[in-house]
C-alpha positions in Angstrom: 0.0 0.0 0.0 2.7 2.0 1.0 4.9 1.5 -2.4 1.2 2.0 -4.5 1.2 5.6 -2.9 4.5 6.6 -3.6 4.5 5.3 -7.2 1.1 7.6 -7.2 2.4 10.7 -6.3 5.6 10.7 -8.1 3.7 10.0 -11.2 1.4 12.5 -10.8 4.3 15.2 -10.1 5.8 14.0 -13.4 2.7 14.7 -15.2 2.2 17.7 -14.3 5.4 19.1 -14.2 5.5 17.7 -18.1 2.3 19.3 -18.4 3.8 22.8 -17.2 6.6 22.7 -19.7 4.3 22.1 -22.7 3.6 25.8 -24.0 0.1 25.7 -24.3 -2.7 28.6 -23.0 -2.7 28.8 -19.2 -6.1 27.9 -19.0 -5.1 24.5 -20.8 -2.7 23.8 -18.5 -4.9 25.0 -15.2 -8.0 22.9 -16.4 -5.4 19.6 -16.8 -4.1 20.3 -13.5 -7.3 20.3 -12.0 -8.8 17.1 -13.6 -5.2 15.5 -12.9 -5.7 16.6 -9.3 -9.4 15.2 -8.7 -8.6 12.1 -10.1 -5.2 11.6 -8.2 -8.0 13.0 -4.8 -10.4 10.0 -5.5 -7.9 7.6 -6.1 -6.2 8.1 -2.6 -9.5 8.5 -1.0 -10.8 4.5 -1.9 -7.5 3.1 -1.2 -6.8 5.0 2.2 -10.4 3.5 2.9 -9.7 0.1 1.7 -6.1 0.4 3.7 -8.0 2.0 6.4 -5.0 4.7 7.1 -6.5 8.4 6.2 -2.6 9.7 7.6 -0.8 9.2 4.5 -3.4 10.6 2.1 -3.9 13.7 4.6 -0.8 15.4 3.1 -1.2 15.1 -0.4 -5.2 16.0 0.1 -3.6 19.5 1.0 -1.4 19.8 -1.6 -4.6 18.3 -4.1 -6.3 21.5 -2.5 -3.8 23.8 -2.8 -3.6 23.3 -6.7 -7.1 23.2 -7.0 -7.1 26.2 -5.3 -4.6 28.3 -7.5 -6.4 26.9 -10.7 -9.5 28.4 -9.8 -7.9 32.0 -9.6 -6.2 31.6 -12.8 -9.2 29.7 -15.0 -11.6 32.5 -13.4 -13.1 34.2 -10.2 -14.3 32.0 -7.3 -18.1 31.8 -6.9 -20.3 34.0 -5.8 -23.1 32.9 -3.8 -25.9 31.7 -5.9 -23.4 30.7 -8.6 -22.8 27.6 -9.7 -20.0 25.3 -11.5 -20.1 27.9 -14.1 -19.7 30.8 -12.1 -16.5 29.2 -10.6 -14.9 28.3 -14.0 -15.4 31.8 -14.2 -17.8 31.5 -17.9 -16.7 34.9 -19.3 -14.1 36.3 -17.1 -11.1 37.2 -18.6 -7.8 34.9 -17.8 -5.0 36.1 -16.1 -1.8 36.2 -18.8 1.5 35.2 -18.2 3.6 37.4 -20.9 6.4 35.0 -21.9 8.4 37.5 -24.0 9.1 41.4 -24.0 5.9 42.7 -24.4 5.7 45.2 -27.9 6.5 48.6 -27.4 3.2 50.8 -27.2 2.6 53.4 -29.8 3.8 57.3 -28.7 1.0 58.1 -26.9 -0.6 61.8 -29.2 -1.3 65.2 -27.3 -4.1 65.0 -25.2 -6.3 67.9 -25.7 -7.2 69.7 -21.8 -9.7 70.5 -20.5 -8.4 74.8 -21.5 -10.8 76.8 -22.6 -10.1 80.7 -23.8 -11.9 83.1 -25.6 -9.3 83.8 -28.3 -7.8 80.1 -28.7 -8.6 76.6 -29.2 -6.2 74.1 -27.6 -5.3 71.4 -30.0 -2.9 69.3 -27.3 0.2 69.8 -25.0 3.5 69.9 -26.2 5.5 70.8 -23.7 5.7 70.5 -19.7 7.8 72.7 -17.4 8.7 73.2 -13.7 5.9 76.1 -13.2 4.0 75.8 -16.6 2.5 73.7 -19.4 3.2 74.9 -23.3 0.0 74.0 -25.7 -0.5 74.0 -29.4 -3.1 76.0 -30.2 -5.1 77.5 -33.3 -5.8 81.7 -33.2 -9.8 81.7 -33.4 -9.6 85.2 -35.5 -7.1 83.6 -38.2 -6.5 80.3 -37.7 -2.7 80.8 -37.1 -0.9 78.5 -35.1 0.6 79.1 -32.1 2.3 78.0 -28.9 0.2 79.0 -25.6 2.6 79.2 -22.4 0.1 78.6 -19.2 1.2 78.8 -15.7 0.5 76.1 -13.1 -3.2 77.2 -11.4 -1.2 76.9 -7.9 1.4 79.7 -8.5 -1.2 82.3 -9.7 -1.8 83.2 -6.3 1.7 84.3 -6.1 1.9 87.8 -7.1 5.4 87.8 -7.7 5.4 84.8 -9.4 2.9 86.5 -12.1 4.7 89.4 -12.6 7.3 87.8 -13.7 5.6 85.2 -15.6 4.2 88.4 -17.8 7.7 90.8 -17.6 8.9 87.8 -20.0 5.6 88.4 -22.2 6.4 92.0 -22.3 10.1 91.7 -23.2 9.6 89.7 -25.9 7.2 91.8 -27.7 10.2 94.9 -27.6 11.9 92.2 -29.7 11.9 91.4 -33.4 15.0 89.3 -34.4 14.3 86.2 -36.8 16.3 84.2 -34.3 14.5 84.8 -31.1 11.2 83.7 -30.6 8.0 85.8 -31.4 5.3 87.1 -28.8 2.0 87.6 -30.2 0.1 88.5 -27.3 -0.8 87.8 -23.8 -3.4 87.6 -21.2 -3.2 87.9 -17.4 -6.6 88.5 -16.5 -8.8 85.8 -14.3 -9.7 83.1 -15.5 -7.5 83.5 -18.5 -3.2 83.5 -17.8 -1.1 83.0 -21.2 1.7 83.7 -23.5 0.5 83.4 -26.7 4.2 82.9 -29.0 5.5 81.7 -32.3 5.2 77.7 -32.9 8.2 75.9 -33.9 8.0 73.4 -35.6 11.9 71.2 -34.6 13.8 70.2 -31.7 15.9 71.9 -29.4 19.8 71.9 -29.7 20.0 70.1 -26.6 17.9 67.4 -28.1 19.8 67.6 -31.4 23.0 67.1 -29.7 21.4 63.6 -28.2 21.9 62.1 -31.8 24.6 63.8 -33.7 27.2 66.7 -33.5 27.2 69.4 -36.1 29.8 69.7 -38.6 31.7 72.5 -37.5 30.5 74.8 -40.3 26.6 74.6 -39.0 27.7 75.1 -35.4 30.1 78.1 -36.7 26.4 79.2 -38.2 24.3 78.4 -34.9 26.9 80.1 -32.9 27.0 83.5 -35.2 22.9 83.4 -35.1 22.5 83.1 -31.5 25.4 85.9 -30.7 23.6 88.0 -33.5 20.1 87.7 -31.3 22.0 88.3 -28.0 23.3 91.5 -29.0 20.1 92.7 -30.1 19.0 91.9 -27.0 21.8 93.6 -25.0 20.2 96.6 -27.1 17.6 96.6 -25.1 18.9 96.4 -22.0 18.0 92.6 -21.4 19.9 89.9 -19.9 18.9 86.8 -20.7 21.0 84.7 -18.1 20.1 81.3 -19.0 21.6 80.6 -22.4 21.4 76.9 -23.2 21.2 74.1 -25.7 17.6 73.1 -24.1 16.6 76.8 -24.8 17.6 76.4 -28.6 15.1 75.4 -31.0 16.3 74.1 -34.4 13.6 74.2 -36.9 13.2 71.6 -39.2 15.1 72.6 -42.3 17.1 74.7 -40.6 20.2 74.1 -43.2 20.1 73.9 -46.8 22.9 72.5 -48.4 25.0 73.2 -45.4 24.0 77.1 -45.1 21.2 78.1 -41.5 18.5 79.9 -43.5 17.2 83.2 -42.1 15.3 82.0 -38.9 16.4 78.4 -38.7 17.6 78.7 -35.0 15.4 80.1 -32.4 16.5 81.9 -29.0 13.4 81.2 -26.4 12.8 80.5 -22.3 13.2 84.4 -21.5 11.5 83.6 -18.5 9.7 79.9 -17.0 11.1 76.9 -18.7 9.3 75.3 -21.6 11.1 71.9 -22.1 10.5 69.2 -20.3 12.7 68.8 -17.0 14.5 65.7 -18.4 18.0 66.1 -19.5 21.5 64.8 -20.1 22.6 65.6 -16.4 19.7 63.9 -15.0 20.2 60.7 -17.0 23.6 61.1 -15.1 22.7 61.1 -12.2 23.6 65.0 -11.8 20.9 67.4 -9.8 18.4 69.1 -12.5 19.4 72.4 -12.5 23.1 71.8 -12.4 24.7 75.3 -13.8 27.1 74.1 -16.3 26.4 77.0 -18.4 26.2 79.4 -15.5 29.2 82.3 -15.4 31.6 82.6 -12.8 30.1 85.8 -11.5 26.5 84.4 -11.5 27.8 81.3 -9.7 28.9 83.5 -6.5 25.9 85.5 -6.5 27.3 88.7 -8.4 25.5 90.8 -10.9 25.4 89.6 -13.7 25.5 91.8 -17.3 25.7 91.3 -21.0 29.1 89.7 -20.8 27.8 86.8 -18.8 25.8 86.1 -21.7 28.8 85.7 -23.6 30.4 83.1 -21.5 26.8 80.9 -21.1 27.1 81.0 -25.0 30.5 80.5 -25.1 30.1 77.5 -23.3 26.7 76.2 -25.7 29.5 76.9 -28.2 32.1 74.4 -26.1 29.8 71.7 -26.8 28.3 72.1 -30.2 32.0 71.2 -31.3 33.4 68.6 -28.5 30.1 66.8 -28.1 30.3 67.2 -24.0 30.5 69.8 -21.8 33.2 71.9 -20.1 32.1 71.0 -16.6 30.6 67.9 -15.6 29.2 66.7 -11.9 27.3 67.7 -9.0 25.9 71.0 -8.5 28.4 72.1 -5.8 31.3 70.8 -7.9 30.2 72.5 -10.6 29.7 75.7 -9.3 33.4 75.3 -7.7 34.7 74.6 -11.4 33.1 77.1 -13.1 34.6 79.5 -10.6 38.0 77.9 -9.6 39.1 75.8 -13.0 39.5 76.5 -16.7 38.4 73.4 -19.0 40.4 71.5 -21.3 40.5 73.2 -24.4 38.2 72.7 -27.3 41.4 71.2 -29.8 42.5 69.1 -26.8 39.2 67.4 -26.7 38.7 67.1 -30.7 42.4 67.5 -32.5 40.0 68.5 -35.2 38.6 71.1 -34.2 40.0 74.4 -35.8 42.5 76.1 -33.7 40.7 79.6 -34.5 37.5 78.5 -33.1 39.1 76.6 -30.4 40.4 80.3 -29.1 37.5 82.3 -29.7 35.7 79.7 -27.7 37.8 80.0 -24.7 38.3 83.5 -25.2 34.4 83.8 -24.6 34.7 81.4 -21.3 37.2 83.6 -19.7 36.6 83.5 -15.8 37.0 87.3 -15.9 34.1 89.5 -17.3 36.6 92.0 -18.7 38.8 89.5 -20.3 36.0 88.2 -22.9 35.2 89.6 -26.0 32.1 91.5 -26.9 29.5 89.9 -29.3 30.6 92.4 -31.9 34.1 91.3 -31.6 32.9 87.4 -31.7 30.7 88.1 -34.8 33.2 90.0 -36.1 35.9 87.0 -35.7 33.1 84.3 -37.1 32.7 86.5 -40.2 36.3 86.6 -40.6 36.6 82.7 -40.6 37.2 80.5 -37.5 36.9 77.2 -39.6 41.0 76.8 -40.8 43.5 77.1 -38.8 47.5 79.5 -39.5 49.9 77.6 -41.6 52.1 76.3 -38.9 55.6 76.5 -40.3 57.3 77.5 -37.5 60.8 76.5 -37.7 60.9 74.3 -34.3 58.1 72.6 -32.3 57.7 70.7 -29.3 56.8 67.2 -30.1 55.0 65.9 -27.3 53.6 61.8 -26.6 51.0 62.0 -24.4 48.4 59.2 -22.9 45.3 59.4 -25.2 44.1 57.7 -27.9 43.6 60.9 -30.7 46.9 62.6 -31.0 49.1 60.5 -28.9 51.8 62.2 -30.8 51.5 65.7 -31.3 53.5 68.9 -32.3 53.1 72.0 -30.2 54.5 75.7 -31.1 57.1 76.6 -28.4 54.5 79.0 -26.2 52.9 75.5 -25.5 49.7 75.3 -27.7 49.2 72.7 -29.6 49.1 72.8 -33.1 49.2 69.1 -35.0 48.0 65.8 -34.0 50.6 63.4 -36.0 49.8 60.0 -34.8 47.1 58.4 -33.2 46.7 55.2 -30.7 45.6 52.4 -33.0 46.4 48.9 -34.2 45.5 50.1 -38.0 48.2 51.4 -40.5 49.1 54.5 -39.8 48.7 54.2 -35.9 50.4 53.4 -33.0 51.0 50.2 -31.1 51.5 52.4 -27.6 53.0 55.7 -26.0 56.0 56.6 -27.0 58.3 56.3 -24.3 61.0 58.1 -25.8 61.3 60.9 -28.3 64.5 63.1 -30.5 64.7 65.0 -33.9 67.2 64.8 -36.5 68.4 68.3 -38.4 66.3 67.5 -41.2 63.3 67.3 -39.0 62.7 63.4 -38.9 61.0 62.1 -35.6 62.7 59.1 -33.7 60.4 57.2 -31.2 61.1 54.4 -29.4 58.2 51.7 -28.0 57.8 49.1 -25.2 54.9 47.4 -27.0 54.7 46.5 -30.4 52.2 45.0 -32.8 53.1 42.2 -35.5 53.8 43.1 -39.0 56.4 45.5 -37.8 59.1 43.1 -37.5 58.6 43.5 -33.5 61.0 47.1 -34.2 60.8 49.5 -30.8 62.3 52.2 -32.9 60.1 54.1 -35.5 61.1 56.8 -37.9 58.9 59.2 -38.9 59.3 62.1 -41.7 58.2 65.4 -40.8 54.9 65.2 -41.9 54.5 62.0 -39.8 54.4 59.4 -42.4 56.5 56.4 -40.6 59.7 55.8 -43.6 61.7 53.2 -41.1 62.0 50.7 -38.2 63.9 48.8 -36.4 65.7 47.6 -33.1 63.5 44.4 -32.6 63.2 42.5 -29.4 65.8 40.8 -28.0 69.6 39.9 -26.7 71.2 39.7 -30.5 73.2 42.1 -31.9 71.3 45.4 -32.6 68.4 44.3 -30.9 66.2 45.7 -27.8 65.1 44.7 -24.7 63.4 47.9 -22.7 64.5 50.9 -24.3 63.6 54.4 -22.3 65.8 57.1 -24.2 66.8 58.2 -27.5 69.5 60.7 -28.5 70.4 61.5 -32.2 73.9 63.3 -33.0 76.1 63.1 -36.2 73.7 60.8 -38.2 73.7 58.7 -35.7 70.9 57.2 -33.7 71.8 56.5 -29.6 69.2 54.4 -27.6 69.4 53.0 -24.0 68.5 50.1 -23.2 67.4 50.5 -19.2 67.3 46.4 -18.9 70.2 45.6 -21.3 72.2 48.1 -19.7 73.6 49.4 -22.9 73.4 52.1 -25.4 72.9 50.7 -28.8 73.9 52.7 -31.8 71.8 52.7 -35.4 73.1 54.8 -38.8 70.1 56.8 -39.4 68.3 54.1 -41.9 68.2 51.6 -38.6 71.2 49.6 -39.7 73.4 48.6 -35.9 76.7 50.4 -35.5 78.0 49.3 -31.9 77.0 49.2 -28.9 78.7 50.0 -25.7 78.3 50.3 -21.3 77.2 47.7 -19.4 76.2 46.8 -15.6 78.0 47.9 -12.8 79.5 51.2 -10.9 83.0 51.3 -12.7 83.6 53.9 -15.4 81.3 53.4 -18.2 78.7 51.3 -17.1 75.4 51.8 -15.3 73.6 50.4 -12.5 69.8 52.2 -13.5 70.5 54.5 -16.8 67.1 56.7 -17.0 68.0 59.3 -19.7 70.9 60.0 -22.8 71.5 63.5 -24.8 73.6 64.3 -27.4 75.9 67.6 -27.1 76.3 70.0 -30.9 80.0 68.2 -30.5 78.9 64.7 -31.0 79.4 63.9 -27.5 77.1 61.9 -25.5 75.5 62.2 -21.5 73.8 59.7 -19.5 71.6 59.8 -16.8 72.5 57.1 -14.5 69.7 57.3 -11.1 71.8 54.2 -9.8 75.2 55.3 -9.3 74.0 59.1 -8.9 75.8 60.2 -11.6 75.6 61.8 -15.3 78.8 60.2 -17.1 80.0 61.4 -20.7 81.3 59.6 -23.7 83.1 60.2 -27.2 80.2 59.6 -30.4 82.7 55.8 -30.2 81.2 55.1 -26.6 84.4 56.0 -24.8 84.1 56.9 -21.5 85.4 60.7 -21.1 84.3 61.9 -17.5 81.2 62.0 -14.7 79.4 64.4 -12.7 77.8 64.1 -9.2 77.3 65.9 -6.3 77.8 65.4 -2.8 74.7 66.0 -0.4 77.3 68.2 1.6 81.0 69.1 1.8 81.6 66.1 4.7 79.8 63.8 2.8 80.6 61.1 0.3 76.8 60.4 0.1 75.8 61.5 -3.3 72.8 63.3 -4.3 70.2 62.0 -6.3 69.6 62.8 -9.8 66.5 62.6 -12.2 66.6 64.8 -14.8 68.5 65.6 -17.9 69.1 68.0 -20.6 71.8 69.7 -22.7 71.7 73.6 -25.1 72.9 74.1 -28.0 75.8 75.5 -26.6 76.9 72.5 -24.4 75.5 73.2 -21.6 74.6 70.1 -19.2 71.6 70.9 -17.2 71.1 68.6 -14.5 68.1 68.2 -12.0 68.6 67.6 -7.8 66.0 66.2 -6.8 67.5 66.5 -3.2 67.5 70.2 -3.5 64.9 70.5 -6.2 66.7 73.0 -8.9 68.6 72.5 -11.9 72.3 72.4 -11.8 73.8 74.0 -14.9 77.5 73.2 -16.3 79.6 74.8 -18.8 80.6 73.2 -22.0 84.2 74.4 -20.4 83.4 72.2 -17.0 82.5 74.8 -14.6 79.5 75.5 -12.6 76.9 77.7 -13.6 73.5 79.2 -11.9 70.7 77.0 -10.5 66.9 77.5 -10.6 64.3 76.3 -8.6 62.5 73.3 -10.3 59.0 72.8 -7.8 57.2 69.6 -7.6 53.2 69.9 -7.7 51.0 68.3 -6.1 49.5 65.4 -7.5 52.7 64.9 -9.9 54.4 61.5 -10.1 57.3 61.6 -7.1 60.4 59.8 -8.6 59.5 59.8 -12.0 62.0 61.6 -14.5 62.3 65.0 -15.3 61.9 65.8 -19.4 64.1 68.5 -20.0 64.5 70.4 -23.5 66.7 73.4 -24.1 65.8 76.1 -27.0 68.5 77.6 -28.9 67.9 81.0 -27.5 68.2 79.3 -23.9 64.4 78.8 -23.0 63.8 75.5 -21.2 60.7 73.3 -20.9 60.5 71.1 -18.2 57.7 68.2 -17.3 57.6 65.2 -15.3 57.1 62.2 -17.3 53.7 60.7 -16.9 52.9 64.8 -15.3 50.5 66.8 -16.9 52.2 70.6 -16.3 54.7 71.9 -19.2 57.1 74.5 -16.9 58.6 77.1 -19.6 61.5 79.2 -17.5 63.8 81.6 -19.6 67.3 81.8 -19.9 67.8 82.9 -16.8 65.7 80.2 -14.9 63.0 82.7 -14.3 59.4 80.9 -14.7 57.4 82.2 -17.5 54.3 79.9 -18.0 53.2 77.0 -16.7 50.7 74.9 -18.7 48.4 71.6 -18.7 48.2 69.7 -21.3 45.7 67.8 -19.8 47.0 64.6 -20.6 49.7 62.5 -19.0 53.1 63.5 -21.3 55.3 60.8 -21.6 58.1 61.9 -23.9 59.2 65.1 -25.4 61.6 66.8 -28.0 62.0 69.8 -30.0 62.2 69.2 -33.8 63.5 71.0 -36.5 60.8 71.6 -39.3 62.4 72.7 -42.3 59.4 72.6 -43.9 55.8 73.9 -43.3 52.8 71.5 -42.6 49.4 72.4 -43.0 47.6 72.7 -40.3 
């Protein structure tokens, strides 16, 4: 009896749990279950009878109940009283569904049409919600013309200061008439009936534009020229607007014809309440709504505010109609700190692209002091002029600078520090490169030596590239490995003579290359006698041929013949009773000889003479948040200016020939490696 019961129950769990993977109607399956269940009921009720033991069927009676039970809710409602087996099958009651899949996207739900009524307009549906008011689409009674009714919330209009200024927006924008600011028909502000009757446009806000695409550069030059146009003739009228943003932008639809904004294609509106909804790019970011990222300085700490913060709100709009993101990004509070404390990156440094004209007038515009910016004359002025190519840069030297991003990880800058040319990018495609350049030197004719720590097949595994000076790569070599000419972790690079010099930190060598990459010699090697190195950091070649190295081990800078033949060292005690040495990270040499050296103990650079003797020092500060321990970069002008940064730093240090500071500048990237170039020939830009 026992073993009949088991075999029972486990049967009748199979069955249903086949029944439940079958994909048939939930009523199917609730309606088996059932039967399955009543059956299974009466077959344990006659043989606990016949057995005459009710305590074994007892459990699975409950769970026979408990099934019945859930069937009835999903076949139908339970019975009524009065009803009968029909009214429990529930005869015409709708089934609860399961959805097995992602149910279909509804349809965009259309306007509704309120419940509005006024005596001069017909609402037609809402099109817009704010924080303090509602925008409708609505048809002019008199002349059918269509229009865009602003309506305040019913729970502010008992605020009388609230409806003042609701209606001081209404009257200054009838003073206006400007094809790219938004028309004001007319108004009402008399019970029952509060409105701003305006101009409907028919588009999408800039804010909304800039969700899907970026503007080429020439329709943003055009958006930027409307909207400064509109501003000043605002300004003519003594009106600020103070809240100049992409979300109060409207781009009509055909705005641009074959690349040119017609006549009223962009619209300036929101001179008072805002119109768009209260759902935007910082809120899908988890930023506060209302975060001022296009707020000026002086409005930020509570100043008065005048035409000229205008100009930096638009100046901003302007920032990211050609980056794509915004200058400042974050909280509210953080924000607000930025926009008062810290300039952003530069347009160019965001998008090499972008053209270095436009890229100034921009910041020029977002100058933390008011008197600093230009005037929107002076910006419409500059746009009519033509922001959208950039100066031949033929200078005769640049800077070449590696730095860690992926767009322009090689890149030329002019020698006050702005950057000019993107030459190679971070890429596994030809043209690009594998990784950082670690190391960086010119030839006279204006070729570009790199070396690698990473490299990709298909290159022969070479750590040395040579690029022409228009950054097309024309040779490479020093592959991996202990052979002869080959490379295990090269971290310098020094050109002299037609020769190439590279150091090989793990090798402990310098290995010499003709200029086509063919070996020459190589000579140093580990240790603290003369000539060899313990930890070689840097290497520079002196006009004479002669050649320094860095050498952070034994605290010294040593100096060899172009052969490799040791000549002489320089160190320098901590003090005058001390044979401790002090240590050295930093290395650079002039055109005239001259070895500067950086202390690190007493944080200057130590100059010598080409003849040997001592010259003057200057301070050479560590900032916070630089990499202690890493390397100086040092690179000397020929008319004596220096450049300093700390590899893997972010701060270029330009001091003058007397060791006076004269700018310091981020480049707002980590720099790696860096050398001035000859460029005998000019590069467009």
């Amino acid at each position: 009896m026992s073993v009949l019961l088991n075999v029972l129950l486990l049967a009748a769990l199979f069955v249903v749990g086949l029944l439940l993977t079958v994909r048939a109607s939930e009523r199917t399956l609730s309606a088996l279950v059932s039967v399955l269940s009543l059956a299974l009921a009466a077959l344990l009720a006659v043989l606990a009878l016949q057995g005459g033991n009710l305590d074994r069927a007892q459990g699975v009676l409950v769970v026979v109940a408990v099934l019945l039970g859930s069937a009835a809710f999903v076949l139908g409602t339970l019975p009524l009283p009065g009803q009968g087996l029909g009214g429990f099958l529930g005869r015409g009651a709708k089934p609860v569904r399961v959805q097995r899949t992602a149910p279909p996207r509804p349809a965009s739900p259309t306007p509704t049409v309120p419940d509005l009524r006024f005596q001069d307009y017909e609402v037609q549906g809402r099109i817009g919600v704010g924080g303090m008011g509602s925008v409708y689409r609505a048809r002019r009674k008199l002349d059918g013309r269509t229009v865009a009714l602003k309506v305040p919330q019913e729970k502010y209009l008992a605020d009388a200061k609230f409806v003042k200024r609701f209606y001081r927006e209404a009257e200054v924008l009838k003073r206006f008439n400007h094809p790219n600011i938004v028309r004001v028909y007319d108004y009402r502000m008399q019970d029952p009936e509060h409105y701003i009757a305006m101009e409907f446009l028919d588009g999408e806000s800039l804010e909304a534009l800039l969700e899907d695409r970026r503007l080429p550069f020439a329709e943003g030059a055009q958006v930027l020229r409307a909207l400064a146009d509109a501003l000043r003739h605002i300004h003519m009228q003594n009106v600020v607007h103070r809240d100049i943003k992409p979300a109060n932008v409207m781009v009509l639809k055909g705005a641009f014809v074959d690349g040119q904004l017609r006549e009223g294609g962009v619209k300036l509106m929101d001179f008072g309440i805002a119109v768009g909804r209260v759902l935007t790019r910082l809120t899908m970011t988890g930023a506060r709504v209302g975060t001022p990222i296009y707020m000026a300085p002086e409005q930020a700490k509570g100043h008065r505010v005048d035409a000229r913060s205008d100009v930096y709100s638009l100046g901003l709009l302007a920032y990211e109609l050609v980056t794509g993101e915004t200058a400042f990004r974050g909280s509210y509070e953080a924000v607000v700190h930025q926009q008062v404390f810290e300039a952003p990156k530069p347009p160019k440094q965001v998008n090499i692209e972008v053209p270095g004209r436009l890229s100034d007038l921009i910041l020029n515009m977002i100058e933390k002091d008011p008197a600093a910016r230009p005037t929107l004359d002076e910006v419409i002025a500059r746009l009519d002029a033509g922001v959208l190519t950039d100066e031949v840069f033929d200078d005769p030297v640049a800077l070449a600078l590696s730095v860690g991003e992926k767009r322009a990880a090689l890149r030329l800058l002019d020698l006050q520090g702005k950057l000019r040319l993107g030459l190679r990018n971070l890429s596994g495609a030809e043209g690009g490169l594998p990784s950082v350049p670690n190391a960086l030197a010119g030839d006279p004719e204006g070729n570009l030596y790199l070396t690698l720590l990473e490299f990709r097949q298909g290159k022969a595994g070479a750590l040395v590239r040579k690029l022409a000076p228009d950054g097309r790569e024309v040779a490479s070599f020093g592959s991996y490995g202990l052979g002869e000419g080959e490379l295990l972790q090269p971290v310098s690079i020094a050109v002299s003579q037609g020769h190439v010099y590279v150091l090989d930190a793990e090798a402990h060598h310098v290995v010499v290359y003709d200029a086509q990459g063919h070996f020459v010699r190589r000579f140093g090697g580990r240790g603290q006698g003369l000539g060899r190195f313990e930890k070689p950091r840097a290497i520079v070649a002196a006009p004479d041929g002669q050649i320094y190295i860095l050498d952070s081990g034994n605290k010294e800078v040593q100096r060899f013949t172009p052969q490799g033949e040791y000549l002489s060292r320089y160190a320098f005690r901590l003090d005058r009773n001390s044979e401790a040495l002090r240590d050295l990270d930093g290395l650079g040499v002039d055109a005239s000889g001259t070895v500067y050296i950086v202390d690190s103990v007493a944080r200057k650079v130590r100059r010598i003479e080409a003849d040997g003797t001592p010259g003057p020092t200057f301070a050479l500060e560590t900032l916070v948040g630089e990499p202690e321990g890493a390397p100086w970069l040092l690179q000397i002008s020929a008319d004596g200016q220096v450049y300093a940064v700390r590899q893997g730093g972010q701060v270029l240090r330009t001091y003058n020939a007397a060791g006076d500071l004269l700018t310091s500048r981020d480049m707002y990237a980590p720099v790696h490696a860096m050398t001035l170039v000859a460029r005998p020939t000019p590069v467009g830009a």
